[in-house]
C-alpha positions in Angstrom: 21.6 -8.1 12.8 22.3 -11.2 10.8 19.9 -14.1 10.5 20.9 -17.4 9.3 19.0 -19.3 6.6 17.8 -22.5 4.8 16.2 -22.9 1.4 14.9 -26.1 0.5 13.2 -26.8 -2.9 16.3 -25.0 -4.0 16.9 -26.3 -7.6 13.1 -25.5 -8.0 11.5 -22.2 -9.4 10.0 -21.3 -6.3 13.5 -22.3 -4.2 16.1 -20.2 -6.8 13.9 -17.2 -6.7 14.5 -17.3 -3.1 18.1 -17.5 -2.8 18.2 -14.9 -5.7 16.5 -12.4 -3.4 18.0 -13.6 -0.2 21.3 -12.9 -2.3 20.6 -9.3 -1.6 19.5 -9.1 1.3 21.7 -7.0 3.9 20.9 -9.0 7.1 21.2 -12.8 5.5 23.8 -15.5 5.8 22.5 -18.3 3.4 23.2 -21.6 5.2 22.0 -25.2 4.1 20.7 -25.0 0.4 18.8 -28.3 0.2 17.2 -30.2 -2.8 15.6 -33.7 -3.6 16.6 -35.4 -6.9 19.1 -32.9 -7.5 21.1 -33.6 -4.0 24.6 -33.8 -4.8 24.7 -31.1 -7.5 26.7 -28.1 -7.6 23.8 -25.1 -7.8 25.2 -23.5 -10.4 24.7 -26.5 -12.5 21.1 -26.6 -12.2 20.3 -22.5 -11.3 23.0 -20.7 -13.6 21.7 -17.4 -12.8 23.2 -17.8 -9.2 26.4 -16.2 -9.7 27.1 -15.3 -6.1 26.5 -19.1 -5.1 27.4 -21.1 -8.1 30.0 -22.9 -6.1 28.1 -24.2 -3.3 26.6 -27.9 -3.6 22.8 -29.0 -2.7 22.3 -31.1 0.1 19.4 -33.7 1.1 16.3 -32.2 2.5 16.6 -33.5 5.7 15.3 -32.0 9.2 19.1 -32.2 10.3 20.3 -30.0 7.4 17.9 -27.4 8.2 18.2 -27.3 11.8 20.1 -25.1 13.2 18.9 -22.2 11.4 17.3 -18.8 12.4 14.9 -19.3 9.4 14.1 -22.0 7.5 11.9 -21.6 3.7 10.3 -24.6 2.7 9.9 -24.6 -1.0 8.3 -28.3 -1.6 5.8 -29.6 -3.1 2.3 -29.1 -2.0 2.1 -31.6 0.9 5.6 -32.1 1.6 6.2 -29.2 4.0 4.0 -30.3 7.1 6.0 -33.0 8.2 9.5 -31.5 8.0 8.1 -28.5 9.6 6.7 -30.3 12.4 10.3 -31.5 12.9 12.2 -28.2 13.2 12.5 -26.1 16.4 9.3 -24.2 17.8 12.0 -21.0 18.1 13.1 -21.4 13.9 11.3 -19.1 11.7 9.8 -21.8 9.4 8.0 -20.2 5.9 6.4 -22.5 4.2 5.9 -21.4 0.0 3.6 -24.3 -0.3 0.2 -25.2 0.5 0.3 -26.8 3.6 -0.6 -24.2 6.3 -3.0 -21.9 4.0 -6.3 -23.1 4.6 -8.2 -22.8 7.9 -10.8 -25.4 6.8 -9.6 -28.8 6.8 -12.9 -30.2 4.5 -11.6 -27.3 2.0 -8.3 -28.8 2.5 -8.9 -32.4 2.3 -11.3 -32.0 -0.8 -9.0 -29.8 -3.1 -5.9 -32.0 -1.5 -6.8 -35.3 -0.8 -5.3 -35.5 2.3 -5.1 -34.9 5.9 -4.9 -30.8 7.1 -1.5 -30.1 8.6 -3.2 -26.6 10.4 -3.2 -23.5 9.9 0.0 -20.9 10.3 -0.3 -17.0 9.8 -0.8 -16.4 5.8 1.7 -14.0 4.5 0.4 -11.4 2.4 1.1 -7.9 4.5 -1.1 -5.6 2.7 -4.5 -7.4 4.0 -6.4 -5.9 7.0 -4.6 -7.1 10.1 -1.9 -8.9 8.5 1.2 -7.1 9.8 0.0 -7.7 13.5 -0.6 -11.6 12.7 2.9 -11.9 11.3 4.8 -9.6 13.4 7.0 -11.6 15.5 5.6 -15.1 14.1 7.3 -18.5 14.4 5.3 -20.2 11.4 4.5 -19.0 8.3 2.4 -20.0 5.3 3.1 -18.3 1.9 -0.4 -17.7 -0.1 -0.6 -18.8 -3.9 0.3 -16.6 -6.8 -2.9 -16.6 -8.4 -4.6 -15.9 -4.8 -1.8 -12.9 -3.8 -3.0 -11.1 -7.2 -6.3 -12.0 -6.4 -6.7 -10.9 -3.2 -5.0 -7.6 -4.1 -7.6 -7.1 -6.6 -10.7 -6.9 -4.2 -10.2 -7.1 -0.8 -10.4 -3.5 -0.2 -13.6 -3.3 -2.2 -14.6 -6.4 0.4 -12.7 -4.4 3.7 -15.1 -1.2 2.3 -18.5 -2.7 2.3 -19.1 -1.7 -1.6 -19.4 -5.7 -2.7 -21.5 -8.4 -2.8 -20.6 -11.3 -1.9 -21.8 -13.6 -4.8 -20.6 -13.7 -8.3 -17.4 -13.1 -7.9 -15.5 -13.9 -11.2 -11.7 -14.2 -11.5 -9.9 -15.1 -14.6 -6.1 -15.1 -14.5 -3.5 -15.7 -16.6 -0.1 -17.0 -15.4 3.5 -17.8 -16.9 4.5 -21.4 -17.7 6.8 -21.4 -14.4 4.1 -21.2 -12.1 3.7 -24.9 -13.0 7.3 -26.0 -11.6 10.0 -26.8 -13.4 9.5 -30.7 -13.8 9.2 -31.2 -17.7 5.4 -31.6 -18.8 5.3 -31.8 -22.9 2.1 -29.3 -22.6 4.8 -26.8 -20.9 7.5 -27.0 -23.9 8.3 -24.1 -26.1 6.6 -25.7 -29.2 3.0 -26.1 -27.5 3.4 -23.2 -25.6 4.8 -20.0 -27.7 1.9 -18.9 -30.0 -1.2 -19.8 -27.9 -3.3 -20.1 -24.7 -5.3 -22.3 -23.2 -7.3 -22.1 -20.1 -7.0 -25.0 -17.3 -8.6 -26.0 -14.1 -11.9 -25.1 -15.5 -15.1 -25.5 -13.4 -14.4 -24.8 -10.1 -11.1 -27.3 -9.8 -8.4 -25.3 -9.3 -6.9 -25.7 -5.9 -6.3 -22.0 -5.5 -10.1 -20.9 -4.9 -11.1 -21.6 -1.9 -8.0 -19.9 -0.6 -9.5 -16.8 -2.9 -12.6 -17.5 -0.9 -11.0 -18.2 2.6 -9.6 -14.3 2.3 -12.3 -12.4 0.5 -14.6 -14.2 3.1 -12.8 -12.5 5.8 -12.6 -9.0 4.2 -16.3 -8.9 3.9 -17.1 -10.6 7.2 -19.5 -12.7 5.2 -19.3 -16.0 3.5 -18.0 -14.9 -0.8 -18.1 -17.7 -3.6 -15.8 -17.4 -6.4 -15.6 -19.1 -9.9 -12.2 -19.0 -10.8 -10.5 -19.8 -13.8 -6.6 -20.0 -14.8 -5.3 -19.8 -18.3 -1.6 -20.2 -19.7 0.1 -17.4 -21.0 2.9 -17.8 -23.5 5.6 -16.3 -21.3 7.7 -17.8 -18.7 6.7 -15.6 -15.5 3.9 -13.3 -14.6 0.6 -13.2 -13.8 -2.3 -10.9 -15.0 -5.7 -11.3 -13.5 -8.8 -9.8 -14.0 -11.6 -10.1 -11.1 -15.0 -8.7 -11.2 -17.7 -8.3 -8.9 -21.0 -7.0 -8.6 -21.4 -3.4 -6.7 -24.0 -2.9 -4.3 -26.8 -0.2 -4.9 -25.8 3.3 -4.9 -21.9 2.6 -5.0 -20.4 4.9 -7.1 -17.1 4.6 -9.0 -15.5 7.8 -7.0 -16.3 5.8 -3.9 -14.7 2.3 -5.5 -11.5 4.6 -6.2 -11.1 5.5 -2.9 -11.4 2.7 -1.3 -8.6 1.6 -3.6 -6.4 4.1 -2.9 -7.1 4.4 0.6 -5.9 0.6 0.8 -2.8 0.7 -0.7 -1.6 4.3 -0.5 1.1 3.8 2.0 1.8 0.1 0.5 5.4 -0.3 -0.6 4.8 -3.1 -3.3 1.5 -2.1 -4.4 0.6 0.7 -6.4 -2.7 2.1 -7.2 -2.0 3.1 -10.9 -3.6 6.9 -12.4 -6.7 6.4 -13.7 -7.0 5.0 -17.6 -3.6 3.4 -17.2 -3.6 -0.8 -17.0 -1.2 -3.1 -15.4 1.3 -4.8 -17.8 2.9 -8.0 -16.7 6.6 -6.9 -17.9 6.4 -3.8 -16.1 6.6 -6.1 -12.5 9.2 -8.5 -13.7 11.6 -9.5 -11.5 10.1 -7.3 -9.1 8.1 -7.4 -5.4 5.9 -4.9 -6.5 2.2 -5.5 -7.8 0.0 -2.7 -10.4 -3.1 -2.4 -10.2 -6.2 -0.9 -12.2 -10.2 -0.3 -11.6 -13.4 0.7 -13.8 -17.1 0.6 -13.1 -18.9 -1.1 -15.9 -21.8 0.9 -14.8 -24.0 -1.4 -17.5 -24.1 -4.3 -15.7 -23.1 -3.3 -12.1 -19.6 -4.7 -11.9 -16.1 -3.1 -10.7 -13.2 -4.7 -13.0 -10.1 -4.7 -11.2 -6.9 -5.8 -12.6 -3.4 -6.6 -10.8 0.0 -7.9 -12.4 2.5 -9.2 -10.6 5.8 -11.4 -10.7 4.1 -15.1 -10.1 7.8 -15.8 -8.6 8.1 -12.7 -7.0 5.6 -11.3 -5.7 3.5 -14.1 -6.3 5.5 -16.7 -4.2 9.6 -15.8 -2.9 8.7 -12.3 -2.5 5.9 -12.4 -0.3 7.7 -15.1 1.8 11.1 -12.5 2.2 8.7 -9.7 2.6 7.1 -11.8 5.6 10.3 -13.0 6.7 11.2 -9.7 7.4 8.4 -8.6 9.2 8.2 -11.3 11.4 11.9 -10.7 12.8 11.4 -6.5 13.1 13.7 -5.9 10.1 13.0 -3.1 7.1 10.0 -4.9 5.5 11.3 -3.8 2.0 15.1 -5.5 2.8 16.3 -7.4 -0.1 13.3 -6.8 -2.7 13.1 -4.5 -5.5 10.6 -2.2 -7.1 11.9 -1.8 -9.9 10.9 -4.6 -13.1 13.4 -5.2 -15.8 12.9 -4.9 -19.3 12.5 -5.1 -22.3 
């Protein structure tokens, strides 16, 4: 079986990570590569690391470029995708790695946003309850945020298992510069970068949380409130994220554990590491998979889970191949890696 596909957003972080796994992957033909302000390039110009499609040029971002395919990945900016998507075939598999189509309240939407709701597609993260089934043979698809994937990873088996409460949930995350995009910002250049870190979004801002919310909420069948904040980390991909919440009475940490493991035992990209080992971001570079770690800070009441992952990976092209390939019945691991790289 081979499927045809479009990448927009393809001189973009987001875009290139895409085409570098679709690269790979035994069932793709890579069709229109499509791009805004860098129309007209040759790719290899602008994405080096390309090899395999250094030759080919970028073309507008048009509806009639990316019609025609089986599946189409919109890598835009946040608000760009809905109405190009509502332009393409109802029979194309559209992804969208933006925000678009995440939300399922439009008040969430249009306050963290400032504009009108596009809707609501099926959100691609396999590994929550019910997810596979949602995706499985699905038209439209929305992408989830890096900092939500790793965050939702973190607790929503302690949600799915009953063991948390649903206030006072705390997530602090730190993320590589690219998660910002790759449009030069002075607070993203080496110089103000290397060295230091600095937290952003502080006080309930970020646009990621009530995604975060939106997911835990329907894990634990119950309305869950998060405070999230992000921080920049001195390296150019990865995310590490920490998220805490209180335990109810009587929950042990054997019981947390196994809940854990029961989760994500069978999980391809997720793994459950052994007890008094941590997640390191290197370790997941370049990689679909995700590490994570739990303790019981019996003190105050709190489980401590932390989860690293690839913010491009993982985090953002991964998940969307990953969904891709669920959605059209192929091997849900086809074109992604375990394996990191290092050093």
């Amino acid at each position: 079986m081979t499927i045809s596909v479009a990448v927009s957003g393809a001189s973009g972080y987001a875009g290139g990570e895409v085409l570098r796994l679709l690269t790979n992957h035994p069932n793709v033909s890579i069709g229109a590569i499509t791009a805004h302000s860098n129309a007209g390039a040759r790719l290899g110009d602008v994405a080096p690391h390309l090899h395999s499609l250094a030759d080919r040029v970028l073309v507008e971002t048009t509806v009639e470029n990316l019609a025609g395919h089986d599946v189409v990945f919109l890598a835009l900016p946040h608000g760009a995708s809905a109405a190009i998507a509502a332009q393409l075939p109802p029979d194309t598999l559209v992804i969208d790695a933006g925000a678009d189509h995440r939300l399922e309240s439009a008040a969430a939407w249009e306050k963290f946003y400032g504009s009108a709701h596009a809707g609501t597609w099926p959100y691609g993260l396999p590994e929550l309850p019910g997810a596979r089934a949602a995706l499985a043979g699905a038209k439209r698809i929305a992408v989830p945020g890096c900092y939500p994937t790793s965050a939702q990873l973190a607790l929503v088996p302690g949600f799915a298992a009953g063991l948390l409460q649903p206030e006072d949930v705390v997530i602090i995350a730190a993320s590589g510069t690219s998660g910002a995009g790759k449009a030069a910002k002075v607070n993203l250049i080496g110089a103000e970068v290397m060295g230091g870190m600095s937290p952003y979004g502080v006080g309930g801002f970020h646009r990621h949380t009530p995604e975060m919310e939106q997911g835990f909420s329907h894990a634990a069948g119950e309305p869950v409130t998060v405070s999230f904040t992000p921080t920049l980390a001195p390296m150019p991909r990865g995310i590490l994220t920490t998220a805490t919440a209180k335990v109810r009475p009587g929950v042990t940490a054997a019981a947390l554990r196994d809940a854990w493991e029961n989760a994500y035992a069978h999980e391809p990209f997720v793994k459950l590491l052994p007890e008094g080992r941590w997640p390191h971001t290197k370790a997941v570079q370049g990689s679909n998979y995700a590490q994570v770690q739990l303790a019981l800070d019996e003190h105050v009441g709190r489980v401590i889970v932390t989860v690293a992952i690839d913010n491009l990976t993982k985090g953002t092209a991964g998940g969307a191949v990953q969904s891709m390939n669920i959605a059209l019945g192929l091997s849900e691991t086809a074109g992604l890696m375990i394996e990191g790289v290092a050093p």
